[in-house]
N, C-alpha and C positions, 0 to 999 in steps of 0.2 A: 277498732277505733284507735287511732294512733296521737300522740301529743301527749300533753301532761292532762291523763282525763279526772275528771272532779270527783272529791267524794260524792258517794250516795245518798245523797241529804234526802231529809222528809221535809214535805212543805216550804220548796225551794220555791221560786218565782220564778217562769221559763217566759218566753220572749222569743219569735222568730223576727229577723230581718230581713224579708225574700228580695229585698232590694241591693243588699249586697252579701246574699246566700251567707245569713249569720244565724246563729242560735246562743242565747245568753241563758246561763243559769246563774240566780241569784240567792245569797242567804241559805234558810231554810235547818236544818236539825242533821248535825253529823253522823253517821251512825255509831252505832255503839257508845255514844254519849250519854251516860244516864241518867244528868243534869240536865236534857235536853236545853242546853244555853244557845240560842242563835249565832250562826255564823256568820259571816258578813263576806263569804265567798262568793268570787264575782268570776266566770268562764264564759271561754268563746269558744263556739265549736264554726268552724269552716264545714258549712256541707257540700264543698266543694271538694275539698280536697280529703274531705273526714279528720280532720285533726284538730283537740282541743289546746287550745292555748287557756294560761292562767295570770288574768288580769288582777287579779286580788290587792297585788302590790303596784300595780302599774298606772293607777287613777289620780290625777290633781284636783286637790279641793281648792275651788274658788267662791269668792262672794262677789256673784256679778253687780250685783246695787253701789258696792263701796266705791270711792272714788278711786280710779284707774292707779293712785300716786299712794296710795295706801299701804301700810307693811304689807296685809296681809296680801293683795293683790303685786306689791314687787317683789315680792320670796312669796311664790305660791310652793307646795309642799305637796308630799304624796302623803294620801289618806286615803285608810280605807271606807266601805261605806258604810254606813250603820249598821249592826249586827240584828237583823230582822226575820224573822220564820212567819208565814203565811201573810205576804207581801200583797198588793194590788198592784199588777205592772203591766205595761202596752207598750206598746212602740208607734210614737206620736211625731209625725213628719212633720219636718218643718220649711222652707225654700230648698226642698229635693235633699234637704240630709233628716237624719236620722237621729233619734233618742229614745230616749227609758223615760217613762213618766212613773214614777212608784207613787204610792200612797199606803197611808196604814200599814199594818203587820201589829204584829207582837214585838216590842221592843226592848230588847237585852239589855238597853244602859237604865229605862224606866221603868221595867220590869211590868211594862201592861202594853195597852193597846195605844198605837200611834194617831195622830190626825194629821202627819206633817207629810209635806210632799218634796222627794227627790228627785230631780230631773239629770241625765248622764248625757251629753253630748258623747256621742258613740266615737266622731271621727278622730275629736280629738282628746276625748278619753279625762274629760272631766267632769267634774259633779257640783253641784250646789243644791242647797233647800231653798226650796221656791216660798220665802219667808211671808212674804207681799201679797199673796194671796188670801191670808189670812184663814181660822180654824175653821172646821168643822170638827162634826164629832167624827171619836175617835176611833175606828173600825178595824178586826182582826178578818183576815179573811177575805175582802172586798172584793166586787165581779167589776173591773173596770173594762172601757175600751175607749178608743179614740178614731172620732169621725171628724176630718177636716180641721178646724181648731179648736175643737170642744173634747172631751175627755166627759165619760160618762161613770157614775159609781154606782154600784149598786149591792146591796145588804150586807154584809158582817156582822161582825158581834165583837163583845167587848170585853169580854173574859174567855178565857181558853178550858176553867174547870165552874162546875157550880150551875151558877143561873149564867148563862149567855149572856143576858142583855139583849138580845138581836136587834139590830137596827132593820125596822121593815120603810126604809126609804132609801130614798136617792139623791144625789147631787152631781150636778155637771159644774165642770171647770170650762172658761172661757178664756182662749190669747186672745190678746191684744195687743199686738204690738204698737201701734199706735200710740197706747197709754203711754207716759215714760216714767209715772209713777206707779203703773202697777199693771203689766202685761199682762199678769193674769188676775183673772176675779171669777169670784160664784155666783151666774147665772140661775142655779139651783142651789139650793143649803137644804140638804136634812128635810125634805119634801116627803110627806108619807105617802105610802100606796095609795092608787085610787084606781075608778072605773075597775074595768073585767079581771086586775091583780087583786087576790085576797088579801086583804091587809098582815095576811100573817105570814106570806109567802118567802120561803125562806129562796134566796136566789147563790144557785152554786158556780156558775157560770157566764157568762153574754158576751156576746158574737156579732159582729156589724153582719148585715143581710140586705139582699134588695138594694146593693150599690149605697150604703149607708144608708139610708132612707129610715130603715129599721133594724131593733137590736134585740136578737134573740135570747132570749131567759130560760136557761135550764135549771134545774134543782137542787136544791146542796141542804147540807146540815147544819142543824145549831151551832155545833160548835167540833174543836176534832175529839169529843168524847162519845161523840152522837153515835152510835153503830147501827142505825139503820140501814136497811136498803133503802138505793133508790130505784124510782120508777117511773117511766116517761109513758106520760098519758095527755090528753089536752086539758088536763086539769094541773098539770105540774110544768105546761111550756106556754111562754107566753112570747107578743112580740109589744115591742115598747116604738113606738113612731115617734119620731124626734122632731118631726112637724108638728105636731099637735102637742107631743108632751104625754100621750095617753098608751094606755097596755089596754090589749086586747088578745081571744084566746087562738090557737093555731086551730086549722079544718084537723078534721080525721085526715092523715094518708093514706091514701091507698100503697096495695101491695104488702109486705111483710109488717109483720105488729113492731110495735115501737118495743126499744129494748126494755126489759125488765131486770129484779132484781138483781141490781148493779153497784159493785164495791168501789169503783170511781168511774171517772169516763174520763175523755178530753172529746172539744167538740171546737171546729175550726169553718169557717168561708171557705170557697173556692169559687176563685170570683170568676174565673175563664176557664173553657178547656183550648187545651190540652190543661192540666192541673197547675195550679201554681196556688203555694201555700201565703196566707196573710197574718195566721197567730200560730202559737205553740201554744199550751198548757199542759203542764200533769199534775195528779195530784197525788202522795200518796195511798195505801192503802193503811186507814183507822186501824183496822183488827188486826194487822199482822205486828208483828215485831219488827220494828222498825228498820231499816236498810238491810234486812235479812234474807240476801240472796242464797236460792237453793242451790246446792253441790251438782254438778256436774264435771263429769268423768274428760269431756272434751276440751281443751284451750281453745279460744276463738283462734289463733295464730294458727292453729291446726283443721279449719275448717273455714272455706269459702264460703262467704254471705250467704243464707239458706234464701231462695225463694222464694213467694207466692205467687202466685198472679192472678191479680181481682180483676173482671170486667165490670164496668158502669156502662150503661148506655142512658145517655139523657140527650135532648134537643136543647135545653136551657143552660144559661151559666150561674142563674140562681140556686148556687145547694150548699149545701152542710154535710163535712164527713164527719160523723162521732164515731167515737172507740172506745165500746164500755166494755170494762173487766165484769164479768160474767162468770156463776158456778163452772168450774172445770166439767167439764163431761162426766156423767157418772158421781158426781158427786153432788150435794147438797149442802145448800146455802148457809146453815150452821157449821159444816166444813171448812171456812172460810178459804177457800181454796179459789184462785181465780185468772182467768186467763181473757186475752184479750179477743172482743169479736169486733168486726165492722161494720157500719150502715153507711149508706148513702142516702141521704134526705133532699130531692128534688122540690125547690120550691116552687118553682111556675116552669109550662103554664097550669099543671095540676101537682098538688103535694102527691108526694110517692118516695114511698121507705124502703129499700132494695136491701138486705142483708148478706154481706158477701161471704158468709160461710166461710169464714178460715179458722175456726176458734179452734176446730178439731185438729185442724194441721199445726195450729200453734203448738200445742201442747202436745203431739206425739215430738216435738224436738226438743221438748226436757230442758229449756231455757229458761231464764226467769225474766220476763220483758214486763216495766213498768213506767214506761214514758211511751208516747207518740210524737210522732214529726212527720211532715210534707216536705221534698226536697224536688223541687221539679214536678214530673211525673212520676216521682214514686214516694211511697209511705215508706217509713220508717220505726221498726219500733225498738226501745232503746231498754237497755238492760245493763247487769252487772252478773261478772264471772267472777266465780271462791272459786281456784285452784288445791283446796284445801281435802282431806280427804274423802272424798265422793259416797265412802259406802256408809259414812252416818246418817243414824236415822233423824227423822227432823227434831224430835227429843235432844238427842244428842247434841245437836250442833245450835238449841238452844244457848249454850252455853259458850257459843263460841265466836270469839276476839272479830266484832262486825267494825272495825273501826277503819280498817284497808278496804274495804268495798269500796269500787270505783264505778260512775256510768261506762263503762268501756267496753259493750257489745253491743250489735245490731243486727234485725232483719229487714232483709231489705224486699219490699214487696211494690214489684211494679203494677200501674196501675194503669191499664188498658183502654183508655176512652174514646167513643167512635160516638158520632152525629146519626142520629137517626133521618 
């Protein structure tokens, strides 16, 4: 990967743009920080061209409300963006351009949990807090997404150590542009669970499905001290119909078992084939030592993108690809050792979970890959290379300066799809 690529952060806030092949990281925990103080790093990756650029300093803060004739709006200024770790953020269209809708996080200037929401016009690389929409509570962690002009939120918490707080509800955001006092508003505020969601249901992820219709609810943890597994069962995936407003639970699939004990995932749409990606997410791994990539003997400079090649076969373009870190082969779950596998989750016209089997080829390449991306028609999975000496043991290299860790490798795994 070439450009100025990003630190390693944990608990950054990832963002894809398939509408003008962009990938944004934001925020999220330095490595080798022992303060863990949020960062307020803002990156573009080209997956076109593979090269990250570093926006950090390149954003104007404006206050769109104030009058046009105002200091602040005639000497606008470069500002960064708020320094945030475990962000809520989408990519929310707008007349065919493009932005960042954030909410919540952890927040470094207040030193807790946010309610405030920042919006990035992408094109032209500016930012404001979307003040006028007025609060909710305030959520570390949030599953947002964005269908048409609604932005959806769902569960967080409100302390990062301790008692959680978890928030078991949700709230949707509504534009308006119409309004000229207040474009946006909350259609939902702080609604708790109801119908087939447990009220206690902790939500780690959500995903538009069924051409926005409905918004998939995957599993997540209290809080990031939680070290549980997870576990995807029809007790732990729900779908939420934005017509109605109600959750209800997913059929059994057929085909391969839903993944299990799993140290993160990321889980994404594919709204058409041939493939074309609509979100990004990673998240990182709780148990490990934070941006602590393993030694390898190889430079990426010195070895051509490794391969896979996943076949799918499906007739529909309703699916969902997840990518859950999973026990390494041979090892066990208290090992916390963990490598990425794949599914394919067709949703109509019958559910069916396809497992592509590459966990085992991941991990004979001795890489340490902890992000996922869709670029096109192919997967991508995203890592960091220590050039540092390779033959320490992982003891050893406990102790060692993670603070130059960068996302700066990938594999690239095509992905195969034919029409039945």
């Amino acid at each position: 990967m070439a450009g100025d690529c990003p630190p390693y952060n944990d608990f950054a806030g990832w963002v894809h743009d398939p509408h003008n092949q962009r990938v944004y990281m934001f925020g999220g925990l330095r490595p080798g920080d022992e303060s863990e103080t949020p960062a307020s790093d803002f990156y573009c990756y080209n997956t076109t061209t593979m090269k990250w650029e570093n926006l950090t300093n390149a954003l104007t803060f404006r206050e769109p409300y104030k009058s046009p004739y105002s200091k602040t709006e005639l000497k606008r200024e470069k500002r960064h963006l708020p320094a945030l770790s475990h962000p809520g953020c989408t990519l929310w269209r707008y007349e065919g351009h493009s932005f960042i809708f954030l909410f919540g996080g952890y927040d470094a200037a207040s030193d807790g949990a946010s309610s405030k929401v920042v919006i990035i016009n992408l094109k032209l690389r500016e930012w404001w807090y979307e003040d006028r929409l007025g609060r909710t509570n305030p959520r570390i962690a949030p599953s947002i997404v964005a269908i048409g002009n609604k932005v959806y939120i769902f569960g967080g918490y409100k302390e990062l150590e301790g008692d959680p707080q978890a928030c078991y509800s949700y709230s949707i955001a509504e534009h308006r542009p119409e309004d000229p006092i207040s474009p946006w508003a909350w259609e939902v505020r702080d609604t708790p669970y109801s119908g087939h969601l447990p009220s206690d249901f902790v939500v780690g992820q959500a995903v538009a499905v069924y051409g926005g219709k409905k918004i998939l609810l995957a599993p997540g943890r209290l809080n990031h001290t939680d070290e549980r597994r997870l576990h995807f069962s029809k007790k732990t995936l729900f779908y939420f119909r934005i017509d109605l407003k109600a959750f209800h639970e997913i059929l059994d699939p057929a085909g391969d078992p839903l993944p299990q004990d799993i140290g993160w995932y990321s889980i994404f749409e594919l709204k058409q084939l041939p493939l074309t990606a609509s979100a990004i997410s990673t998240q990182a791994d709780i148990t490990k030592k934070r941006g602590r990539p393993p030694k390898n003997p190889t430079p990426p400079s010195q070895v051509p993108s490794p391969q896979l090649r996943a076949s799918v076969s499906s007739s529909s373009s309703d699916s969902v690809v997840i990518c859950a870190w999973q026990p390494r082969p041979g090892t066990k779950s208290e090992d916390k050792l963990f490598e990425p596998e794949i599914y394919h989750f067709s949703l109509t016209p019958d559910d069916r979970l396809d497992c592509l089997k590459i966990i085992q080829k991941v991990c004979d390449l001795n890489h340490n890959f902890e992000g996922f991306m869709v670029v096109g028609e192919r997967m991508h999975l995203l890592g960091s290379y220590s050039d540092e000496n390779s033959s320490q043991t992982d003891s050893d290299s406990d102790s060692d300066d993670e603070s130059d860790a960068t996302w700066n490798i990938h594999l690239d795994i095509p992905f195969n799809c034919r029409r039945e």
